[in-house]
C-alpha positions as CSV (number, residue, x, y, z in Angstrom):
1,X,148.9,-13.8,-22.9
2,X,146.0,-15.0,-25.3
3,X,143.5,-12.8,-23.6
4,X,146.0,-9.8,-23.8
5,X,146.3,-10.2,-27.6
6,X,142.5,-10.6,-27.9
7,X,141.8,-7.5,-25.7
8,X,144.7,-5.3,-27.7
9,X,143.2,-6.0,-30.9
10,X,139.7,-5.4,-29.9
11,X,141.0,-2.0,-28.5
12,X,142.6,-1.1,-31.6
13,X,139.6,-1.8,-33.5
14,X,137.2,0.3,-31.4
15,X,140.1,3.1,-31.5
16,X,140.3,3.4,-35.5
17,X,136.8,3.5,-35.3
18,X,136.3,7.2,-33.7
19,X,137.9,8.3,-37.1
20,X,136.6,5.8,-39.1
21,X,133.1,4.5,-38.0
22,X,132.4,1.4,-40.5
23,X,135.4,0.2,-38.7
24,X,133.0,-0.8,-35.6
25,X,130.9,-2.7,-38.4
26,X,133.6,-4.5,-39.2
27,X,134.5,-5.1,-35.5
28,X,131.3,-6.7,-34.9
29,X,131.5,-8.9,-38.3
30,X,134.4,-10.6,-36.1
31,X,133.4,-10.6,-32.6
32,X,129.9,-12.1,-33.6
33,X,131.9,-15.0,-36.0
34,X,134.9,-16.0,-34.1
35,X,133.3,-15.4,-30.5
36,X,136.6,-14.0,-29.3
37,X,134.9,-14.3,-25.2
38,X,134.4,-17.8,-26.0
39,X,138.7,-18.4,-26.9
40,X,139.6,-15.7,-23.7
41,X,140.7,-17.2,-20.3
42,X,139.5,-14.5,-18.0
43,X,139.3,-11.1,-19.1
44,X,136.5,-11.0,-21.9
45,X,134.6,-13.9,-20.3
46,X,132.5,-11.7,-17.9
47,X,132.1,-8.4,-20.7
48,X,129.3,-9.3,-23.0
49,X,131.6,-7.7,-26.0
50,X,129.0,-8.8,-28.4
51,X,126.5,-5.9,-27.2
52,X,129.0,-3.4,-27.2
53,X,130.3,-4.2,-30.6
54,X,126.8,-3.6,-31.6
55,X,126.3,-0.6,-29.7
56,X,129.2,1.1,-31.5
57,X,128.7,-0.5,-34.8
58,X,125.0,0.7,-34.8
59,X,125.8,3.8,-32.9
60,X,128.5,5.0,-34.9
61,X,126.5,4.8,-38.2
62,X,123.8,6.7,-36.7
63,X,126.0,9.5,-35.1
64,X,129.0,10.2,-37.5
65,X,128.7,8.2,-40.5
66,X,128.0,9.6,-43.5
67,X,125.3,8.0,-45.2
68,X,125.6,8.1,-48.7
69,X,122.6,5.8,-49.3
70,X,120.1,4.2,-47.6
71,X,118.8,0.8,-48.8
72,X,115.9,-0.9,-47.6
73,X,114.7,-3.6,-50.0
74,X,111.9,-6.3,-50.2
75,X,114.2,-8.4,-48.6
76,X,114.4,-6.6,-45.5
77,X,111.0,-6.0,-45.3
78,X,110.8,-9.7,-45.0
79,X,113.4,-10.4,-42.7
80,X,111.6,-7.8,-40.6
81,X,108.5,-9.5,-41.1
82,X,110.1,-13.2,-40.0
83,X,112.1,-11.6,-37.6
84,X,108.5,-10.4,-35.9
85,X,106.7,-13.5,-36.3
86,X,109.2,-15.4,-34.9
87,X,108.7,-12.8,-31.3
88,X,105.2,-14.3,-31.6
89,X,106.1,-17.5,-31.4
90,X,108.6,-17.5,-29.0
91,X,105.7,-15.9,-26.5
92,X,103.6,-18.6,-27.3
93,X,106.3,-21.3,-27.2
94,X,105.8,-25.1,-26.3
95,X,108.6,-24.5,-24.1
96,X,109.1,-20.9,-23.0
97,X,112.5,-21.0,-21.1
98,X,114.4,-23.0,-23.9
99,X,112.9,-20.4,-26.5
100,X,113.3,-17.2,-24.9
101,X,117.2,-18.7,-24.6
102,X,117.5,-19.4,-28.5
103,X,115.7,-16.0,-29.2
104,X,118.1,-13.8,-27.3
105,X,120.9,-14.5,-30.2
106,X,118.7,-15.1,-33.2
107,X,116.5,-11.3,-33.0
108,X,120.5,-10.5,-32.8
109,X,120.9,-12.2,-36.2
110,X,118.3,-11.2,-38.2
111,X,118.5,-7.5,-36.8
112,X,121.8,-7.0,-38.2
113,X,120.9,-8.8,-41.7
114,X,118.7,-6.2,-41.6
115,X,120.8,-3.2,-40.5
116,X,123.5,-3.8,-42.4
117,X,122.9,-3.3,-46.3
118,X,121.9,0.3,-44.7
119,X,126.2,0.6,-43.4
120,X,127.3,-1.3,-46.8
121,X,126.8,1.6,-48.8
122,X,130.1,1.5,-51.5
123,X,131.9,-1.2,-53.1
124,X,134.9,-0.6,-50.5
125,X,132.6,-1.0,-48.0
126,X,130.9,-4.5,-49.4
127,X,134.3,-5.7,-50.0
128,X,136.2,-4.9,-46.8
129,X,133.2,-6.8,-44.9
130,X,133.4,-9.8,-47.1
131,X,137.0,-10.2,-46.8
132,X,136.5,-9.8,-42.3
133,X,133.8,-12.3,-42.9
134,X,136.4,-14.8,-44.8
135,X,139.2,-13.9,-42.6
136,X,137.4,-14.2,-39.4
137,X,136.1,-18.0,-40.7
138,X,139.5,-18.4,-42.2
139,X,141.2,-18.3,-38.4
140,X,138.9,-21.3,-37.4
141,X,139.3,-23.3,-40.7
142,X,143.2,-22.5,-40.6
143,X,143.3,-24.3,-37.1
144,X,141.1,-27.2,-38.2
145,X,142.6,-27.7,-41.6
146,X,146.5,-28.3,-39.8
147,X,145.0,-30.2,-37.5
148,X,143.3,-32.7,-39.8
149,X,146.8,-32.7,-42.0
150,X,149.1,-33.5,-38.6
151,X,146.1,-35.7,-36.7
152,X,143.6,-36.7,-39.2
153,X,141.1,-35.2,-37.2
154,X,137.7,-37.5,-36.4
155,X,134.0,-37.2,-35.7
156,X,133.5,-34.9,-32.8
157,X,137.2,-35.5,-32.0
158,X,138.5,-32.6,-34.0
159,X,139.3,-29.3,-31.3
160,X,138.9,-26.2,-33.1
161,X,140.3,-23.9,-30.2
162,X,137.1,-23.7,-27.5
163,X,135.1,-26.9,-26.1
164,X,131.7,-25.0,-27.3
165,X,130.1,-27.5,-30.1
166,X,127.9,-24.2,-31.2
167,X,128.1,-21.4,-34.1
168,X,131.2,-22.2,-36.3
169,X,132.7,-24.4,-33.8
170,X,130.1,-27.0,-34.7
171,X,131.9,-29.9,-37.1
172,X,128.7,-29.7,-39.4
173,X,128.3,-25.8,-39.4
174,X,131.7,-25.4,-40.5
175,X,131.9,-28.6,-42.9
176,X,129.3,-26.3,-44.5
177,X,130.2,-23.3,-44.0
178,X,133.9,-23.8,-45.2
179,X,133.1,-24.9,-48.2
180,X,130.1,-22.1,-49.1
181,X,133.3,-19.4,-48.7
182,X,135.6,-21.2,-51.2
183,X,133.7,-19.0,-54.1
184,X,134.3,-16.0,-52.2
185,X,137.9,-16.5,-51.6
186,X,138.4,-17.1,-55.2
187,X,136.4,-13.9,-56.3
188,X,138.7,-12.1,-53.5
189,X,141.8,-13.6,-55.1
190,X,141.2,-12.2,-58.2
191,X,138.8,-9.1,-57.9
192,X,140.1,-7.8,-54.5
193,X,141.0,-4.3,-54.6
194,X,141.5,-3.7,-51.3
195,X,145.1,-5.1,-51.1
196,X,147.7,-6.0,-53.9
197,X,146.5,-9.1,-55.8
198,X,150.1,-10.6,-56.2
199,X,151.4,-14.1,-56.0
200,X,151.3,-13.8,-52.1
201,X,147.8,-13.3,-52.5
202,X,146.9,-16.0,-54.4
203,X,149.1,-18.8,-52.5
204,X,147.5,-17.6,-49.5
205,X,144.0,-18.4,-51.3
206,X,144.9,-21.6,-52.6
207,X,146.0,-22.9,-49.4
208,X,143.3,-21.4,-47.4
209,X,141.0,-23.1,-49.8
210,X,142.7,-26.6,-49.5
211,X,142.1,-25.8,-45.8
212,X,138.3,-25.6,-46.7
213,X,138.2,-28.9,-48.5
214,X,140.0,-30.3,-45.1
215,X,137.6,-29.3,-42.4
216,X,135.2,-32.1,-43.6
217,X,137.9,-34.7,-43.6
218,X,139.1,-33.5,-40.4
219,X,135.5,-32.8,-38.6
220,X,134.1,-36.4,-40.2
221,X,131.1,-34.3,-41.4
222,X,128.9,-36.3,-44.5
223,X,127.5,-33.2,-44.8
224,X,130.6,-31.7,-45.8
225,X,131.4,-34.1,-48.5
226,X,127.8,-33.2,-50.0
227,X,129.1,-29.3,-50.2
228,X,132.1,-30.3,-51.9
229,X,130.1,-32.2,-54.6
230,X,127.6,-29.5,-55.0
231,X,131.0,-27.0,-55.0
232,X,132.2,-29.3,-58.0
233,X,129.5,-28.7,-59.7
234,X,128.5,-25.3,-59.2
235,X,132.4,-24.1,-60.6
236,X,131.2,-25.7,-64.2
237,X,129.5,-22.6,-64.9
238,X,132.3,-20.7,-64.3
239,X,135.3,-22.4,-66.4
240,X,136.2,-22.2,-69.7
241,X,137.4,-25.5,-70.6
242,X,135.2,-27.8,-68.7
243,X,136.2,-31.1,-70.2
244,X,139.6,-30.5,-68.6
245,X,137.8,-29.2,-65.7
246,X,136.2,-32.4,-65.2
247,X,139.5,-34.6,-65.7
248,X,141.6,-32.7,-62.7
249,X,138.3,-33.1,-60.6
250,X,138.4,-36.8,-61.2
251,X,142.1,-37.0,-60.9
252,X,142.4,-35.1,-57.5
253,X,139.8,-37.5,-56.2
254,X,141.6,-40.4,-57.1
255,X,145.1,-39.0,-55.8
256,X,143.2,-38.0,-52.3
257,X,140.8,-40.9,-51.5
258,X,143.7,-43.3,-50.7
259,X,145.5,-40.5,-48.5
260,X,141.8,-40.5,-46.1
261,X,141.9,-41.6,-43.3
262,X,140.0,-45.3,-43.0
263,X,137.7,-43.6,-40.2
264,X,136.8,-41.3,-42.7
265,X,135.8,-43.3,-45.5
266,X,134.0,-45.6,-43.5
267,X,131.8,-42.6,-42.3
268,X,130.8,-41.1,-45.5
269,X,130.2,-45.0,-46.5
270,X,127.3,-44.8,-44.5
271,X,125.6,-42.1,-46.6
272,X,124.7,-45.2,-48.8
273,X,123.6,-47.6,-45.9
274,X,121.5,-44.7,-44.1
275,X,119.4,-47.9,-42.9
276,X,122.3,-49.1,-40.5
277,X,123.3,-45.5,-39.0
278,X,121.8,-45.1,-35.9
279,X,122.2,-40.9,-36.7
280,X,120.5,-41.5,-40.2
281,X,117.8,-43.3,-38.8
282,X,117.2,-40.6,-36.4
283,X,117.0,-38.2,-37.9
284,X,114.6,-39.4,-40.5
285,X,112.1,-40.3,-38.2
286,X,112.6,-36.8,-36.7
287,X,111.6,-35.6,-40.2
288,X,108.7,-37.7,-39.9
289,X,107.8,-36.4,-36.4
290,X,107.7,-32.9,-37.1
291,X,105.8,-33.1,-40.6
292,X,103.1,-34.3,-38.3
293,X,103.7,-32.0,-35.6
294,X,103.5,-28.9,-38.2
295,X,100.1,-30.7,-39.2
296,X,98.8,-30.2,-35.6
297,X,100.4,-27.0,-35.4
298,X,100.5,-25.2,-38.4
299,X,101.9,-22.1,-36.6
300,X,104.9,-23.7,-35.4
301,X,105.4,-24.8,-31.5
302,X,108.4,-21.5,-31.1
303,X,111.7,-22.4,-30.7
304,X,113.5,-25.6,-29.6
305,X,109.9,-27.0,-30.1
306,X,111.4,-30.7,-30.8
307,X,112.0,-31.2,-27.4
308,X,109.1,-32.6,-27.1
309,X,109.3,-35.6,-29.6
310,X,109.3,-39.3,-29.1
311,X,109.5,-42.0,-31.8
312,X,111.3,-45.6,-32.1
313,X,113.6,-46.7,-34.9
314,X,114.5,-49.7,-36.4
315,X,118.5,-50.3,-37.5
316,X,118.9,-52.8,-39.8
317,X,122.2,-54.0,-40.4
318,X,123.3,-57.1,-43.2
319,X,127.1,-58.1,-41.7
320,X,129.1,-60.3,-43.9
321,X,129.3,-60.4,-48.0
322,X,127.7,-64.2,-48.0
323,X,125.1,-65.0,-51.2
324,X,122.9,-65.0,-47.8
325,X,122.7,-62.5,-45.7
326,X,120.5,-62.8,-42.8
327,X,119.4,-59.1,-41.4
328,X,119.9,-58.3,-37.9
329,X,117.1,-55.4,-36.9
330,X,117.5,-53.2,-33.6
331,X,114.4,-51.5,-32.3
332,X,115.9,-48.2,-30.5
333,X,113.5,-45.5,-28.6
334,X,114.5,-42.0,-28.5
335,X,112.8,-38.4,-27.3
336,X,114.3,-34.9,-27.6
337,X,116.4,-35.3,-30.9
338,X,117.0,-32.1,-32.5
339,X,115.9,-31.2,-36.0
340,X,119.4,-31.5,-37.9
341,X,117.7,-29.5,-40.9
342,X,117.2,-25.8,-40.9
343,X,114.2,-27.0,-43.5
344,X,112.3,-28.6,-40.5
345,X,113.8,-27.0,-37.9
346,X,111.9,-23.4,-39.2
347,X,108.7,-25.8,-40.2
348,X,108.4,-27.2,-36.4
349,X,109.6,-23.7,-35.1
350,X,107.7,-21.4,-37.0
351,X,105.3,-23.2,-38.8
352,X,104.1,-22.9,-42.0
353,X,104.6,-19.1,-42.5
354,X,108.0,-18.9,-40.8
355,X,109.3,-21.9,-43.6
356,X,107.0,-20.5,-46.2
357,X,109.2,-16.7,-45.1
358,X,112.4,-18.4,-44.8
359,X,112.3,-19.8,-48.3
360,X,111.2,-16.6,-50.1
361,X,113.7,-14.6,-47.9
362,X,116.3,-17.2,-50.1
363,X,114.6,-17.5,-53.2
364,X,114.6,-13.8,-54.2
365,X,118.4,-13.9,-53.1
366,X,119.1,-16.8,-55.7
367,X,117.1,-14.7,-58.2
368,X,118.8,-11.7,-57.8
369,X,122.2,-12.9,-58.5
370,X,121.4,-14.9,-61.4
371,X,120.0,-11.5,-62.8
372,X,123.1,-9.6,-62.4
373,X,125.3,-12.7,-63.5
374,X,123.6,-12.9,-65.9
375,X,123.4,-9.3,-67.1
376,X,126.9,-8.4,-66.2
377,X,128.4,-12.0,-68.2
378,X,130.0,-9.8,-70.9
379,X,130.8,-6.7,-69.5
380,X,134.6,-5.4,-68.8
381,X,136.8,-3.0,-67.2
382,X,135.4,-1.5,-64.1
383,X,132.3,-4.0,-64.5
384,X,134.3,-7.1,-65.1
385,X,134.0,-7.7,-61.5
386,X,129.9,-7.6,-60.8
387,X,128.8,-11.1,-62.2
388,X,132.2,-13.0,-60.5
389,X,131.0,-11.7,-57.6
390,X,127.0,-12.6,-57.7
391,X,127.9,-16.0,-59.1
392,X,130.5,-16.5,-56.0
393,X,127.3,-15.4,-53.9
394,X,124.8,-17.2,-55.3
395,X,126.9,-20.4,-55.1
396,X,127.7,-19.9,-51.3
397,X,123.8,-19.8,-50.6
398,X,123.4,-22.7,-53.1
399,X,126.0,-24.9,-51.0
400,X,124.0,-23.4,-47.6
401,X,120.8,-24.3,-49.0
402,X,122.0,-28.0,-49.5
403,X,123.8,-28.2,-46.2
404,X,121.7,-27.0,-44.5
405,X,119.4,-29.6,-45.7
406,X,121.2,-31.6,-43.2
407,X,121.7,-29.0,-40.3
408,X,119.9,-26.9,-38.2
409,X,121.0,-23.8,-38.9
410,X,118.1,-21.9,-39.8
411,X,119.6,-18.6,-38.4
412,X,123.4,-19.1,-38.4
413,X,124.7,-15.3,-38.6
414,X,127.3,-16.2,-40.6
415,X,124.8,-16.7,-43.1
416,X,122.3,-13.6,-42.5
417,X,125.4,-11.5,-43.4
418,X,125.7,-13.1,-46.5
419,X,122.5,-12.4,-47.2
420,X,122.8,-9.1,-46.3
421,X,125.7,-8.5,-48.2
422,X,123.9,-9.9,-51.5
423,X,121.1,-6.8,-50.2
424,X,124.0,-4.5,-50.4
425,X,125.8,-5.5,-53.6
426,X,122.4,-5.2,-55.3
427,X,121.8,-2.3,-54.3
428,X,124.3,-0.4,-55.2
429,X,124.8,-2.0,-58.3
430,X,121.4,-0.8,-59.6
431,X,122.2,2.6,-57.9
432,X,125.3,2.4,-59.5
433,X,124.0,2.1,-62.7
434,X,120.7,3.0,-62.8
435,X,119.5,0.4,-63.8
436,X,116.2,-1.1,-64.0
437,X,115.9,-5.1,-63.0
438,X,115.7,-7.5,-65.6
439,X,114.3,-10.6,-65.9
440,X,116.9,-13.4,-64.5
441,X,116.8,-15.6,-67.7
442,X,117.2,-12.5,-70.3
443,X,119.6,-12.4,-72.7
444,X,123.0,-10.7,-71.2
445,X,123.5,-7.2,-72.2
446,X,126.3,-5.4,-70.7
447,X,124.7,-2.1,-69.3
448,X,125.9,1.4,-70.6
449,X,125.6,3.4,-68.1
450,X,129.3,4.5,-66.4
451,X,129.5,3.2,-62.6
452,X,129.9,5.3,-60.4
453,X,132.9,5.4,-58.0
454,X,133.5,3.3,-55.2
């Protein structure tokens, strides 16, 4: 029965499509996050629906869509550039089989960051793919966060629908992931145009984002608790009345913390004793390795280059609460430890360039949306809705940024199309306007030029 409802709504999809073509983009915005072959029993297992959501998407445009606007920005021209160097690399891999497997979805992901500002073309258009991004993540969270309510959930213990700990399925991709969307669902609440913002709306966004802040309770991710702090933060710039801001923030925590479960507080206690956590440990002297690896080689050994490391760690553990404490050290060996930060996982990858690539790619991104938060602060009616929506954008990357600190997940897609949806929104606000850039930390002056229609 699941596979018929999966195969239905796929065919319906591909249907509306031959009148409406952006339809297929959208159609590949979900098959490419919720992996629909990967949840099927039988009958999408065997069709690589991936390619042929491309094939349409990409097709479609080409064929019958009408293209109001082309956009090609510096941004693309340096995914491009990565997505190229990375090609080189993977021919001249460390380990060729284990790269050529990693490159056959990540040219996939960087190909369509850079192919899709070109489909994004109106405000409609930027919108409706934002809310199948959120919607598509949303039906993973949703499972999770019931779930953690009825179970409590636990570290690697939490099932969110398939057995396959990759893409959003993995408990630290989605602890971050989760809680980079909570902006965006906000800015949808309020700014969404493509459905009636009424009470149903916005109960179905409060509770969607409680089932956000759950996934790193339920998933055990300390990652996930770092996002949530950095979320905290990031909404100060946003409120009015901060002070009061600050109080519920410190009043939730103290109304939830007794209500976690004791496996998970004891986990996130370790953030503190990183010393005494065999994973911690790890993955510091993984760090270590591949600084001195990227020394060696600063072009980067291609992908799933770590395989090839070997270090030993020492655990240090101080049981009891005695004036004394006498410290027990454990002397563990280990090889073939993954990166567990997209920061070192592009600098042992791809070198020096492809981290130096990588960073740019994001810094411009941060830049951008600071100018047009900044620029469009003040301004009202039918702009009121342009610096929400950077700020939402920019703090999604911002909590990415910082996750990923602690993942590899250099190339998630889910992350690409947010980039490439900040390409888009750009875009066509400056087309839009006709406006000229600014400098991000200008004084705000609400543009005069009329926008045009979506």
């Amino acid at each position: 029965m699941r596979d018929l409802v999966f195969v239905g709504f796929l065919s319906v999809l591909i249907a509306l499509g031959f009148r409406r073509p952006f339809v297929w983009v959208l159609t590949y915005a979900y098959v490419d996050i919720v992996s629909p072959h990967h949840l099927s029993y039988y009958l999408l297992n065997s069709v690589p629906i991936s390619m042929i959501a491309a094939a349409f998407a990409i097709g479609g445009w080409m064929v019958m869509d009408r293209k109001e606007a082309i956009t090609f920005a510096p941004r693309q021209a340096l995914m491009a550039l990565l997505l190229l160097y990375a090609g080189l690399t993977t021919i001249n891999a460390d380990f060729p089989t284990e790269a050529a497997l990693k490159w056959e979805w990540v040219w996939k992901s960087v190909f369509w960051a850079i192919f899709l500002p070109m489909a994004l073309s109106t405000r409609l258009r930027i919108e409706a793919y934002l809310l199948i991004m959120i919607l598509s993540a949303a039906s993973i969270v949703i499972v999770g966060g019931m779930k953690t309510a009825v179970s409590g959930g636990g570290y690697g213990a939490l099932n969110l629908m398939v057995e396959k700990n990759s893409g959003l399925y993995e408990s630290s991709t989605i602890s971050t992931v989760a809680i980079a969307i909570v902006p965006i669902i906000l800015w949808l609440s309020k700014h969404g145009t493509i459905y009636k913002r009424d009470w149903m709306v916005r109960i179905f966004a409060a509770n969607l984002v409680f089932a956000c802040l759950l996934i790193p309770v339920g998933t055990q991710a300390r990652t996930g608790l770092v996002c949530i702090a950095v979320l905290a933060i990031l909404m100060l710039r946003n409120v009015k009345r901060r002070l009061l801001y600050m109080g519920l923030i410190g009043a939730a925590a103290l109304v939830a913390i007794p209500m976690l479960p004791e496996s998970f507080t004891t986990r996130m206690e370790t953030i503190q004793t990183y010393e005494a956590d065999q994973s911690a440990s790890t993955r510091l002297a993984v760090w270590a390795w591949t600084w001195d690896y990227a020394k060696d080689n600063p072009f980067g050994g291609g992908f799933d280059a770590y395989l090839q490391n070997s270090f030993r760690t020492q655990i240090v553990a101080t049981p009891g609460e005695a004036a004394v404490q006498v410290r027990d050290w454990t002397v563990l060996e280990d090889q073939g430890r993954a990166y567990h930060s997209s920061y070192f996982e592009m600098l042992g990858e791809q070198g020096f360039p492809g981290l130096f690539l990588w960073l740019l790619i994001h810094a411009i991104g941060l830049i951008r949306m600071e100018v047009l938060r900044r620029g469009y602060y003040h301004a009202e009616g039918d702009r009121a809705w342009i610096s929400p929506l950077a700020s939402s954008l920019q703090n999604a990357q911002i909590i990415y940024l910082v996750g990923s600190l602690f993942v590899g997940i250099a190339f998630q897609p889910f992350i690409w199309m947010l980039l490439a949806v900040q390409i888009a929104f750009d875009a066509w606000v400056r087309r839009s306007t006709g406006e000229k850039v600014r400098r991000p930390f200008a004084r705000p002056k609400p543009p005069a030029a009329p926008l045009a229609e979506a």
